[in-house]
PDB file with SEQRES, HELIX, SHEET and CRYST1 records, atoms N, CA, C and O in Angstrom:
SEQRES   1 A   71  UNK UNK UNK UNK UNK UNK UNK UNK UNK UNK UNK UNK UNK          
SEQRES   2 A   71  UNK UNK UNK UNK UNK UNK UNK UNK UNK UNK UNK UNK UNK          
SEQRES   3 A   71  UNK UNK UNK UNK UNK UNK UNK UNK UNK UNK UNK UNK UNK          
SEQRES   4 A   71  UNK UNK UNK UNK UNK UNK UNK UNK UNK UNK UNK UNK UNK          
SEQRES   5 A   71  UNK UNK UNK UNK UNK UNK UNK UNK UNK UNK UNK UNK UNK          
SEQRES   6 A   71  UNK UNK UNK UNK UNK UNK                                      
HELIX    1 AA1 UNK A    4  UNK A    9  1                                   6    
HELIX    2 AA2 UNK A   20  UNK A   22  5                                   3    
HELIX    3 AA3 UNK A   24  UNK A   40  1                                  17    
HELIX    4 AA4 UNK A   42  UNK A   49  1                                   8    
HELIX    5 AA5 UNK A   51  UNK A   69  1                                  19    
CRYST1    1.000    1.000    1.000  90.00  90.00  90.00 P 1           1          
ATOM      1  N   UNK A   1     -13.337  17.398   8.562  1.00  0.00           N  
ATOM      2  CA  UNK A   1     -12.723  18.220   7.521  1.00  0.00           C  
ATOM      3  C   UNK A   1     -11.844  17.315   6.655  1.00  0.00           C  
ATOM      4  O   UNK A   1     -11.116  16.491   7.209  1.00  0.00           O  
ATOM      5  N   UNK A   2     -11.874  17.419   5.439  1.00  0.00           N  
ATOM      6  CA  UNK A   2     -11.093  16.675   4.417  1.00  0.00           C  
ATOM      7  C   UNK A   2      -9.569  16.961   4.882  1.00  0.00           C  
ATOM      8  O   UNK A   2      -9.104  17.671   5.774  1.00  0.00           O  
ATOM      9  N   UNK A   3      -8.941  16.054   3.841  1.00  0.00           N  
ATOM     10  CA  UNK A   3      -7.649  16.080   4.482  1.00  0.00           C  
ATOM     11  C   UNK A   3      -6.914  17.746   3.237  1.00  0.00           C  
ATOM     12  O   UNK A   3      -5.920  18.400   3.553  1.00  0.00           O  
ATOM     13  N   UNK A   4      -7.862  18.038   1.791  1.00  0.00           N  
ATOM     14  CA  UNK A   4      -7.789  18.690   1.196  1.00  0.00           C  
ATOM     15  C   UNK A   4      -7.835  19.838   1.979  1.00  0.00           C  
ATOM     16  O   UNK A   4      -6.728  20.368   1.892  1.00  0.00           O  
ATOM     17  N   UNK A   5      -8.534  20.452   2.667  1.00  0.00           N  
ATOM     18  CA  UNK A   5      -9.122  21.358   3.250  1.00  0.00           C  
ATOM     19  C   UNK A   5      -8.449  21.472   4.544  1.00  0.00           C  
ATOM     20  O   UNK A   5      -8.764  22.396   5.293  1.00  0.00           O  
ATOM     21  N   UNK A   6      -7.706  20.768   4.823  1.00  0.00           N  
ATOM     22  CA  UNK A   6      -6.728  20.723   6.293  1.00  0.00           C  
ATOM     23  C   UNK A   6      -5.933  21.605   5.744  1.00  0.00           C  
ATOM     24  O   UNK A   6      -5.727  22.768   6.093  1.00  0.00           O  
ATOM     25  N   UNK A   7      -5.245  20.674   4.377  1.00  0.00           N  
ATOM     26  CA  UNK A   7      -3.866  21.391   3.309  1.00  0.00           C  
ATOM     27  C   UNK A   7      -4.033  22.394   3.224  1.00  0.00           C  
ATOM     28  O   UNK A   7      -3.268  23.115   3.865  1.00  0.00           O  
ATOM     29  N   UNK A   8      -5.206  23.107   2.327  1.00  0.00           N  
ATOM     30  CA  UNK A   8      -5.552  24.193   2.094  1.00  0.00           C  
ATOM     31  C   UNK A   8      -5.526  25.214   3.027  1.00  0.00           C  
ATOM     32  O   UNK A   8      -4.826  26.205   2.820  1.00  0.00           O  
ATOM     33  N   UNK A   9      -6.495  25.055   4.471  1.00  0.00           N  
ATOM     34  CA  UNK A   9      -6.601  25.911   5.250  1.00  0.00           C  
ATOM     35  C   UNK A   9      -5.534  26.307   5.749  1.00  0.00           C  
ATOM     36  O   UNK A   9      -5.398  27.348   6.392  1.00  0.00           O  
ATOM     37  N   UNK A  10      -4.480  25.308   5.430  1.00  0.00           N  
ATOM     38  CA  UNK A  10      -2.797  26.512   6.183  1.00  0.00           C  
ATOM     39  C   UNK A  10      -2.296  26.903   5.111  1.00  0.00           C  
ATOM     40  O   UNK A  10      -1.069  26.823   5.169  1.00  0.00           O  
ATOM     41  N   UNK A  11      -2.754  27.384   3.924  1.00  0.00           N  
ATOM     42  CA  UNK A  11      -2.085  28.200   3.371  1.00  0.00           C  
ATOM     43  C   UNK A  11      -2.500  29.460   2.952  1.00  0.00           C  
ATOM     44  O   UNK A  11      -3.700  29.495   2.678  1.00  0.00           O  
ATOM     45  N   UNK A  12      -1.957  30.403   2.828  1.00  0.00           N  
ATOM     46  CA  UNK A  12      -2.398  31.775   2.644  1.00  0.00           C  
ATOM     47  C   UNK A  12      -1.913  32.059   1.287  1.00  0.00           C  
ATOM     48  O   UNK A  12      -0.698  31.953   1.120  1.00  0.00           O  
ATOM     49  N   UNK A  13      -2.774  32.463   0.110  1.00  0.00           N  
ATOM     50  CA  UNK A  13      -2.561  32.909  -1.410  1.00  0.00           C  
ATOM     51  C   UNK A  13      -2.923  34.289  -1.386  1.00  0.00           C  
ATOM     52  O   UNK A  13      -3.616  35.027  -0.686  1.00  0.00           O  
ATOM     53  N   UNK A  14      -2.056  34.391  -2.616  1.00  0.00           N  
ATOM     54  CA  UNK A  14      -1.883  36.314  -2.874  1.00  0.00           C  
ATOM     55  C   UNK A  14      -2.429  36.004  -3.900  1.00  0.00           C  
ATOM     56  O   UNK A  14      -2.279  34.913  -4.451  1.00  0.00           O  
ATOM     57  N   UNK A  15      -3.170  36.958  -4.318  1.00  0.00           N  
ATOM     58  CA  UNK A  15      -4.112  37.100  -5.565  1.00  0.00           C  
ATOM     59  C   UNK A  15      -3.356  36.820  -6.777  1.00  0.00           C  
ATOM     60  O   UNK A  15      -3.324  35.908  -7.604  1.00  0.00           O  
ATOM     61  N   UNK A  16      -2.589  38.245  -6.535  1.00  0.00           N  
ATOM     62  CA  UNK A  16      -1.522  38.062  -7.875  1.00  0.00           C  
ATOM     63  C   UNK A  16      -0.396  36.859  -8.221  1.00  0.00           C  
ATOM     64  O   UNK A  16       0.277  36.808  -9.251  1.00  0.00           O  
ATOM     65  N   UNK A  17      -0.369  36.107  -7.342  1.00  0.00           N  
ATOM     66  CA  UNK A  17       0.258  34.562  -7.156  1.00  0.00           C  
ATOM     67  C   UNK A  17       0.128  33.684  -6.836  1.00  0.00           C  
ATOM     68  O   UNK A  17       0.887  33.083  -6.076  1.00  0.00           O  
ATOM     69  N   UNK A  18      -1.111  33.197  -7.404  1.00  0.00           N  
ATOM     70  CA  UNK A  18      -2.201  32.053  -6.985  1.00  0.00           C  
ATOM     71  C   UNK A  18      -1.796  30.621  -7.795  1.00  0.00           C  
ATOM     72  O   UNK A  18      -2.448  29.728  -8.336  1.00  0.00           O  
ATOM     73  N   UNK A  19      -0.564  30.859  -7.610  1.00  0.00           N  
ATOM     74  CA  UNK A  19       0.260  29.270  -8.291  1.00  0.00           C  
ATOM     75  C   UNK A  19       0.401  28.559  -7.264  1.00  0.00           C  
ATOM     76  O   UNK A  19      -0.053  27.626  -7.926  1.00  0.00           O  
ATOM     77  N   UNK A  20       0.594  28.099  -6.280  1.00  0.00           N  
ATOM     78  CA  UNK A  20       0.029  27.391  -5.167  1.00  0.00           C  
ATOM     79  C   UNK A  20      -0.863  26.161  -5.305  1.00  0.00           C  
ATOM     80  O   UNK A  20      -0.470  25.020  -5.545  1.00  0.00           O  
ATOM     81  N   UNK A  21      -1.823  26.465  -5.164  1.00  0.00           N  
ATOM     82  CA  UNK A  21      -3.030  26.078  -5.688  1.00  0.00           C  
ATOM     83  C   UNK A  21      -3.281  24.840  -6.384  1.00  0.00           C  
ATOM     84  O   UNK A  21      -4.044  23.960  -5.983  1.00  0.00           O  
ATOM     85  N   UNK A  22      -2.595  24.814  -7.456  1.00  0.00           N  
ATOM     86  CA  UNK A  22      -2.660  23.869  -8.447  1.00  0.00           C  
ATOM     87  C   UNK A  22      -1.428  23.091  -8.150  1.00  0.00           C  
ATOM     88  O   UNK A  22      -1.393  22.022  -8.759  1.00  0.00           O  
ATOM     89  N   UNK A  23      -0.334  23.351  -7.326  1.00  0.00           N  
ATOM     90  CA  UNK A  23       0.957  22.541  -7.336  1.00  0.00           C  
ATOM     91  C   UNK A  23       0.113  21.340  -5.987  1.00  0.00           C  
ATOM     92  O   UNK A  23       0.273  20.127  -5.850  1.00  0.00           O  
ATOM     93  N   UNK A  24      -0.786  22.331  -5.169  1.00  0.00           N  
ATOM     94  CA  UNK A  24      -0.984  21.605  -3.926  1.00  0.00           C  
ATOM     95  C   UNK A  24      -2.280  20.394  -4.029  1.00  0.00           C  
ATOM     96  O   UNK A  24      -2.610  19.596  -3.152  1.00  0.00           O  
ATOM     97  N   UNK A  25      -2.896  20.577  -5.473  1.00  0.00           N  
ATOM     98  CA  UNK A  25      -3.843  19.640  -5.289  1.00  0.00           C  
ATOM     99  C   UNK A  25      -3.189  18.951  -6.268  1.00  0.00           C  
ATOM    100  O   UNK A  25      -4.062  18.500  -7.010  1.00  0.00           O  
ATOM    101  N   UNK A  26      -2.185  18.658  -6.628  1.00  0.00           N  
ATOM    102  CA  UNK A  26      -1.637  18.088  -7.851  1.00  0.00           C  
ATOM    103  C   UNK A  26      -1.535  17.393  -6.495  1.00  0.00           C  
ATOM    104  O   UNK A  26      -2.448  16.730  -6.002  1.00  0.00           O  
ATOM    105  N   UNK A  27      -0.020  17.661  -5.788  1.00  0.00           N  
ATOM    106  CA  UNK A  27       0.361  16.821  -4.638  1.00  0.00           C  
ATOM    107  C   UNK A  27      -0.190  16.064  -3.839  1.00  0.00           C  
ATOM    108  O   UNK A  27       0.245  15.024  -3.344  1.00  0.00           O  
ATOM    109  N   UNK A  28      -1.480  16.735  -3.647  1.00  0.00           N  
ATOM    110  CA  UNK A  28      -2.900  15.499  -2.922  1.00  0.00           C  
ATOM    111  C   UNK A  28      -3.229  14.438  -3.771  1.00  0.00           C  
ATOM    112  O   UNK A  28      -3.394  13.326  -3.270  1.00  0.00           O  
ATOM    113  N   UNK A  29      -3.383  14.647  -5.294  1.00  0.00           N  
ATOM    114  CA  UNK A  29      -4.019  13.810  -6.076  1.00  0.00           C  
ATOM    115  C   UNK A  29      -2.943  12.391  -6.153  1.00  0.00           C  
ATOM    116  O   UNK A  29      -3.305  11.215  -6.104  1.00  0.00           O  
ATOM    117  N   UNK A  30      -1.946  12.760  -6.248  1.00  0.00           N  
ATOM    118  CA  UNK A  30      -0.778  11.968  -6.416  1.00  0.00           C  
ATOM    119  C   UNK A  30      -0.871  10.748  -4.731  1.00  0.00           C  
ATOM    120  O   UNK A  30      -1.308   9.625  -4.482  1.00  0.00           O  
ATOM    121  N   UNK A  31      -0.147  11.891  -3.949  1.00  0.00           N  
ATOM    122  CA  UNK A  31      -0.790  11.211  -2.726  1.00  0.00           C  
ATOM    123  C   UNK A  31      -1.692  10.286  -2.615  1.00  0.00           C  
ATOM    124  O   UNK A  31      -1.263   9.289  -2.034  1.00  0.00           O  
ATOM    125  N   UNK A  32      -2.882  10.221  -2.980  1.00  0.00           N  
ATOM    126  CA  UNK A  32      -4.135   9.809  -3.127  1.00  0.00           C  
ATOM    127  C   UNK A  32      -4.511   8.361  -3.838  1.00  0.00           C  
ATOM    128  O   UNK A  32      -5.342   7.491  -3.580  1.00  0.00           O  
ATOM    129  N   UNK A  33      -3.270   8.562  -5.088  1.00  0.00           N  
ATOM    130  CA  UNK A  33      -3.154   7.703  -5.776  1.00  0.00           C  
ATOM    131  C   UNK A  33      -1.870   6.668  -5.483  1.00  0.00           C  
ATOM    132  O   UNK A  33      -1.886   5.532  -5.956  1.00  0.00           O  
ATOM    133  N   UNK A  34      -0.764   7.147  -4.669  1.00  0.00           N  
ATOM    134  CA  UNK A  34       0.327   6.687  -3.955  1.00  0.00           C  
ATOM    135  C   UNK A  34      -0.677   5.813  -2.916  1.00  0.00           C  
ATOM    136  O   UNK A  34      -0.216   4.698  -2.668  1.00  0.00           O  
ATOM    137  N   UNK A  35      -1.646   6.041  -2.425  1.00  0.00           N  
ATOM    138  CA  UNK A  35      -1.950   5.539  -1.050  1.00  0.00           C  
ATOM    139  C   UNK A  35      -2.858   3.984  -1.885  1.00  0.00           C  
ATOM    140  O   UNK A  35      -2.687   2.780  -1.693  1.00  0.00           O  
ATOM    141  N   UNK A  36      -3.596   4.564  -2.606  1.00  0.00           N  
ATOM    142  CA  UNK A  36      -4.385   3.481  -3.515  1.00  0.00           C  
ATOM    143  C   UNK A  36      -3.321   2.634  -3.938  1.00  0.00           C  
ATOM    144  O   UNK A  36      -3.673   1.497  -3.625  1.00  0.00           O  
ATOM    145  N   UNK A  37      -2.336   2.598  -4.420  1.00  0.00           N  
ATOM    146  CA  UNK A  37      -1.392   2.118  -5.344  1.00  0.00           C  
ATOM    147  C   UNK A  37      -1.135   0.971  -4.131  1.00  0.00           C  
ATOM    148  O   UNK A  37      -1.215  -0.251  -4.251  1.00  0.00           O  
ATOM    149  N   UNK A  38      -0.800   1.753  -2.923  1.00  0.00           N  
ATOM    150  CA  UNK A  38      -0.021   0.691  -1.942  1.00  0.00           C  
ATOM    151  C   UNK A  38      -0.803  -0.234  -0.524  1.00  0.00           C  
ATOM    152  O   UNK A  38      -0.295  -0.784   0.453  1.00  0.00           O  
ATOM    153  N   UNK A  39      -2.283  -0.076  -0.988  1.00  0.00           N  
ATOM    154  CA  UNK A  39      -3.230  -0.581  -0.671  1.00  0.00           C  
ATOM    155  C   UNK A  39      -3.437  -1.836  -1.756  1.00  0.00           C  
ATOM    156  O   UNK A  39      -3.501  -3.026  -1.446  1.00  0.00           O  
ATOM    157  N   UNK A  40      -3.499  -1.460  -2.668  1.00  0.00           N  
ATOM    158  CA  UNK A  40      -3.333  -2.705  -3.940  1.00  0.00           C  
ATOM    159  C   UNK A  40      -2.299  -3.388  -4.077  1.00  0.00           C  
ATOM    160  O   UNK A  40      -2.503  -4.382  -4.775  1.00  0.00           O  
ATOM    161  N   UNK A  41      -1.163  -3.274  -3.672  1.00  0.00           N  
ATOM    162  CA  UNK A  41      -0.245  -4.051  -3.573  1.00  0.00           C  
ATOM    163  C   UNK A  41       0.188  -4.654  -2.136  1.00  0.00           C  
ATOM    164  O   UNK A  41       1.051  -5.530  -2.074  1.00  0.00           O  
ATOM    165  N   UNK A  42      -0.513  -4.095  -0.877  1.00  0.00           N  
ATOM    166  CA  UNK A  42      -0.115  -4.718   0.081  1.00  0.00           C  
ATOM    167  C   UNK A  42      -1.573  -5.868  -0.161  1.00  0.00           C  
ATOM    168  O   UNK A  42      -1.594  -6.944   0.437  1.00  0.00           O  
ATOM    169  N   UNK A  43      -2.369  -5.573  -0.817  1.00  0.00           N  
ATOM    170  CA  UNK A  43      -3.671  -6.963  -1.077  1.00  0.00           C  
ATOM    171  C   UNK A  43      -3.041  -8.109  -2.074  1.00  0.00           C  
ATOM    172  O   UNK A  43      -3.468  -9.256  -2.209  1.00  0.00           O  
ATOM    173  N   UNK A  44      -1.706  -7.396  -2.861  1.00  0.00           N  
ATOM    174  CA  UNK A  44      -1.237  -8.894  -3.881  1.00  0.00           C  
ATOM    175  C   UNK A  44      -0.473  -9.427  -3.168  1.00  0.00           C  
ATOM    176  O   UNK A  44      -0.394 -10.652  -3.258  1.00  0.00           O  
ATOM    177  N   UNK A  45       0.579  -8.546  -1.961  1.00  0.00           N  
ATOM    178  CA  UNK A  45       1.570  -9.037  -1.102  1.00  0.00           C  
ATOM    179  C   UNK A  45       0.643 -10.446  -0.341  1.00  0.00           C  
ATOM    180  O   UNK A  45       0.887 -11.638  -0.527  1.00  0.00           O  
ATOM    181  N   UNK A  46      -0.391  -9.892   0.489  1.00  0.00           N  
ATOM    182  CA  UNK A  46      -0.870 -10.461   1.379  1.00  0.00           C  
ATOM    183  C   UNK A  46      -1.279 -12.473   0.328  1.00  0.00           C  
ATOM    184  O   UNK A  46      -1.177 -13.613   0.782  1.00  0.00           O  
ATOM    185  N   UNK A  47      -1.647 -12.056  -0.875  1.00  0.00           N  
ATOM    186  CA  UNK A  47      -2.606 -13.096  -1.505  1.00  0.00           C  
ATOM    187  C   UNK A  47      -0.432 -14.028  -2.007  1.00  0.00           C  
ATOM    188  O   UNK A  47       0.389 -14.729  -1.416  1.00  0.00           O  
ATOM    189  N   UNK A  48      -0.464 -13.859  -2.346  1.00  0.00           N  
ATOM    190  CA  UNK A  48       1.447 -13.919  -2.101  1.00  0.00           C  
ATOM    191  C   UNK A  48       1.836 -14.735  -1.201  1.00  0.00           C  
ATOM    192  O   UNK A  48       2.285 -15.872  -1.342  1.00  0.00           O  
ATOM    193  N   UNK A  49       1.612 -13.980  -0.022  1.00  0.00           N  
ATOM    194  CA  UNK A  49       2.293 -14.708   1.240  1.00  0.00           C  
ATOM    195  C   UNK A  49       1.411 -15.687   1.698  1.00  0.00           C  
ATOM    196  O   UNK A  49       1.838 -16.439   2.573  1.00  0.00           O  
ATOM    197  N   UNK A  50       0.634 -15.789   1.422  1.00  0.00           N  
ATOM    198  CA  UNK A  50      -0.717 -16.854   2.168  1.00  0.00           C  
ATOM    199  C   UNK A  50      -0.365 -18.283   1.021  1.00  0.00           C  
ATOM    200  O   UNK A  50      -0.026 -19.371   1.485  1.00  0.00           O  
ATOM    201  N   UNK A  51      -0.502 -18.065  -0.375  1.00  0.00           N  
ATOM    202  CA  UNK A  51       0.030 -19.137  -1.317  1.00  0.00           C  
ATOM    203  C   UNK A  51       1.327 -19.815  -0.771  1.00  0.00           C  
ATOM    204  O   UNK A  51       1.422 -21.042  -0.756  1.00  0.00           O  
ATOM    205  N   UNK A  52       2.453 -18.891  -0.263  1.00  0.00           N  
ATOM    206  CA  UNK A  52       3.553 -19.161  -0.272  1.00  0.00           C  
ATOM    207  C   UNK A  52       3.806 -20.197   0.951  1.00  0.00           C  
ATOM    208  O   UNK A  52       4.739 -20.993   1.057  1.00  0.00           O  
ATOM    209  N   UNK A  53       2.809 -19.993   1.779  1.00  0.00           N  
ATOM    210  CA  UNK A  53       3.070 -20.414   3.558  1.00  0.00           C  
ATOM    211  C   UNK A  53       1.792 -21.969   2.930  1.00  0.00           C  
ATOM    212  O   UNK A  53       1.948 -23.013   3.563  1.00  0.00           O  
ATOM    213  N   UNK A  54       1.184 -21.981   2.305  1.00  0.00           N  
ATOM    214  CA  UNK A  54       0.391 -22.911   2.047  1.00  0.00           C  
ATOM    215  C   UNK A  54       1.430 -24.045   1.245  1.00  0.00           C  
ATOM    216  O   UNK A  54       1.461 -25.252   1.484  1.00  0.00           O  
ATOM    217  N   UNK A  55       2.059 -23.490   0.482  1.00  0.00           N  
ATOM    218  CA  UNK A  55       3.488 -24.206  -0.258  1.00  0.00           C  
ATOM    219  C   UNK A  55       4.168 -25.149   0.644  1.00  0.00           C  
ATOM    220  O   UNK A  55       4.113 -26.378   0.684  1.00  0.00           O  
ATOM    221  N   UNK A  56       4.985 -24.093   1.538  1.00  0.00           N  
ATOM    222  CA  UNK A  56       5.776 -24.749   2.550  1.00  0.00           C  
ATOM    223  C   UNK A  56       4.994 -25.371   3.554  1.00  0.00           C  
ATOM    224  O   UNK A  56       5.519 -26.477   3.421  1.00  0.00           O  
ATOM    225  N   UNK A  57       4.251 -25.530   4.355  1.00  0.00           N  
ATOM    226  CA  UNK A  57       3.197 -26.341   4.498  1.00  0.00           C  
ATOM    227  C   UNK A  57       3.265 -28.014   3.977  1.00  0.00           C  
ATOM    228  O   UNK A  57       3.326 -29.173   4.388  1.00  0.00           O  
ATOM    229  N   UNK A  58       3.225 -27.445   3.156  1.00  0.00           N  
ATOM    230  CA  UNK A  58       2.606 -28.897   2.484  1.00  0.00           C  
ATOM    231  C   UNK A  58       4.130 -29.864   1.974  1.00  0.00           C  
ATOM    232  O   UNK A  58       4.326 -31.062   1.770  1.00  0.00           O  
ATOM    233  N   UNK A  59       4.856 -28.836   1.924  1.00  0.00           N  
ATOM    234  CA  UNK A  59       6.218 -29.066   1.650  1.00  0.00           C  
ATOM    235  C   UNK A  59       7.073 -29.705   2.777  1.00  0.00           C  
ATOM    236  O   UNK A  59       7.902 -30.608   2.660  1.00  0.00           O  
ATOM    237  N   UNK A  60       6.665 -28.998   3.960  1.00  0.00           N  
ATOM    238  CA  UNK A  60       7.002 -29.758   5.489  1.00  0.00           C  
ATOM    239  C   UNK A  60       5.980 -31.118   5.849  1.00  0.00           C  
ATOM    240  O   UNK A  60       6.169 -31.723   6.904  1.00  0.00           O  
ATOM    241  N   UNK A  61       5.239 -31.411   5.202  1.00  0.00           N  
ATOM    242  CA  UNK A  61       4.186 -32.033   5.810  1.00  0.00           C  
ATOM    243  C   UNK A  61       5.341 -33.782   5.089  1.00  0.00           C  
ATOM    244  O   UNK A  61       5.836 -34.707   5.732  1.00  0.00           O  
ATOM    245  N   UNK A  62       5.335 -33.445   3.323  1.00  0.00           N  
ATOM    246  CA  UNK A  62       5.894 -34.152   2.879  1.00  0.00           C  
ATOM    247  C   UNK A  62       7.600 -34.508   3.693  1.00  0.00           C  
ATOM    248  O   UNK A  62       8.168 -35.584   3.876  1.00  0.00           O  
ATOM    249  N   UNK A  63       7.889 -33.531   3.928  1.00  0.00           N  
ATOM    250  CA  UNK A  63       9.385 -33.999   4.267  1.00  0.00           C  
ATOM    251  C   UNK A  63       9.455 -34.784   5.885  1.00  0.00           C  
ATOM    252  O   UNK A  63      10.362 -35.519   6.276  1.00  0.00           O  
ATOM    253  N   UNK A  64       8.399 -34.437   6.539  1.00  0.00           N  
ATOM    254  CA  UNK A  64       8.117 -34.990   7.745  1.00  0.00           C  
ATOM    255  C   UNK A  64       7.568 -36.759   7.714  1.00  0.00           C  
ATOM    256  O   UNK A  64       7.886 -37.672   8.476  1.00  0.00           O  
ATOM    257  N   UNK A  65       6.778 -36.765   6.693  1.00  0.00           N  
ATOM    258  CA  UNK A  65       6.585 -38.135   5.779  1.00  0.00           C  
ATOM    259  C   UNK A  65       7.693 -39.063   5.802  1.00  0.00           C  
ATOM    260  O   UNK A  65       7.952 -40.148   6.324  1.00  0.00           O  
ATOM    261  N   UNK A  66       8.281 -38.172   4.991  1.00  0.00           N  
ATOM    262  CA  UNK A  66       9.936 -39.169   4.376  1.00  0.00           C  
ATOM    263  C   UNK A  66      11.019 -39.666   5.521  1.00  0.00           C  
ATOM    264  O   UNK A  66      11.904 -40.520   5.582  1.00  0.00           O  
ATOM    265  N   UNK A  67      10.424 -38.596   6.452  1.00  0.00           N  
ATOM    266  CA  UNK A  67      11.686 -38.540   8.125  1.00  0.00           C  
ATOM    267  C   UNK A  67      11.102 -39.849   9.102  1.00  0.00           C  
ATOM    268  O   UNK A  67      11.706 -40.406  10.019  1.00  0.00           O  
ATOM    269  N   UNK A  68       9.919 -40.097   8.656  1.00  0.00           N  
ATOM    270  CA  UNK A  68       9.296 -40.899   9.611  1.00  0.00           C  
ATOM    271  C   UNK A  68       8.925 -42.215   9.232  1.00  0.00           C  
ATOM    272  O   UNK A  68       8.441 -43.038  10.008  1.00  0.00           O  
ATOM    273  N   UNK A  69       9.210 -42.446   7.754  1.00  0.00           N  
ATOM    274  CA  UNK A  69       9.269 -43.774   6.965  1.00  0.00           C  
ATOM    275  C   UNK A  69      11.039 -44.652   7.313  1.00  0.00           C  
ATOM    276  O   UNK A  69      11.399 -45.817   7.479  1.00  0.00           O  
ATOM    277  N   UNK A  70      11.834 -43.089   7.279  1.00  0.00           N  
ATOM    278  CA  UNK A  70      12.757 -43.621   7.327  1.00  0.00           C  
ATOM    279  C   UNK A  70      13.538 -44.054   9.068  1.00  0.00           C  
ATOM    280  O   UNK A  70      14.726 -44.228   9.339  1.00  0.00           O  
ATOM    281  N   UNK A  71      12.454 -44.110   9.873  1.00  0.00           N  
ATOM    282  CA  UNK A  71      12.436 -44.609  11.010  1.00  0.00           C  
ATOM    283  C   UNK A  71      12.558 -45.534  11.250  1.00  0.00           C  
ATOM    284  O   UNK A  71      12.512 -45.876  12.431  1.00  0.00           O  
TER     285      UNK A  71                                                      
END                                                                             
């Protein structure tokens, strides 16, 4: 069962006040797009942190150089 249809199925609408409805798939859509949003940014985080550790890396490699010349 969708996760729409989970939402939906616990709620009970009155004919004459079927405003519900539209507030609750607004709130999914958003959701939906909140979840996408932070899927795409935990993929720039990740591409981020991998550059960053490749940096220092290479940055320790050099300073380990300089520690061992000066031996």
């Amino acid at each position: 069962m969708s996760q729409l249809k989970k939402v939906m199925s616990g709620l009970i609408f009155n004919k004459s006040r079927n405003k519900s409805f539209p507030k609750v798939y607004k709130s999914f859509l958003r959701k939906g797009q909140l979840e996408k949003g932070y899927k795409e940014m935990a993929s720039l985080n990740l591409s981020l942190a991998r550059t960053c550790i490749e940096a220092d890396n290479d940055a320790l490699s050099v300073c380990e150089e300089k520690l061992t010349e000066c031996e």
